[in-house]
N, C-alpha and C positions, 0 to 999 in steps of 0.2 A: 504494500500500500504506500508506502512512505516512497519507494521507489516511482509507483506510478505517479505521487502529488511530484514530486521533483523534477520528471520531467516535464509534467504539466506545466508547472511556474516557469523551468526553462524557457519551453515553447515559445509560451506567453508572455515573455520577457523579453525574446527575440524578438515576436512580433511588434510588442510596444516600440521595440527600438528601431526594426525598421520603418516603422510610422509618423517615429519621430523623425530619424533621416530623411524619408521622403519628404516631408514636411520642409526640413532645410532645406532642401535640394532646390524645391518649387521657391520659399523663398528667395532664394539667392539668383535662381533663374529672373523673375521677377523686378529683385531689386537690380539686377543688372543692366536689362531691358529699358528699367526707368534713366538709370544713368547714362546709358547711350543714347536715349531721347534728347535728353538733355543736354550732351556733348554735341550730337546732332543740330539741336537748336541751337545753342550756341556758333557753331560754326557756322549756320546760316545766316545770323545777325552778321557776324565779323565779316563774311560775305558783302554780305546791302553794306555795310560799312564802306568798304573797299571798293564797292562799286562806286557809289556815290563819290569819295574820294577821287578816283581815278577819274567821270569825269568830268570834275570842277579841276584837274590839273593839266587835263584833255585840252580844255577851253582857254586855257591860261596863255 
């Protein structure tokens, strides 16, 4: 008996943990996603930036 709860808890243990893993995983995927948006935007601003710069130096 003792043998069967033990492995039960094991099991169930593993499982918790790989749920919790999954869990990171998606996170991190996620939060990734979000920060390349944002690097993305960003570099679309610095973009218009530069456009506009170039040509008001265009004109000049």
């Amino acid at each position: 008996m003792a043998l069967q709860w033990c492995f039960f808890y094991s099991k169930n243990t593993l499982s918790t943990q790989k749920e919790t893993l999954d869990t990171k995983i998606e996170s991190l995927i996620s939060d990734a996603s979000y920060k390349a948006d944002d690097v993305i935007t960003s570099l679309e601003n610095k973009l218009s930036e530069l456009k506009i710069k170039n040509k008001k130096l265009q004109k000049s």
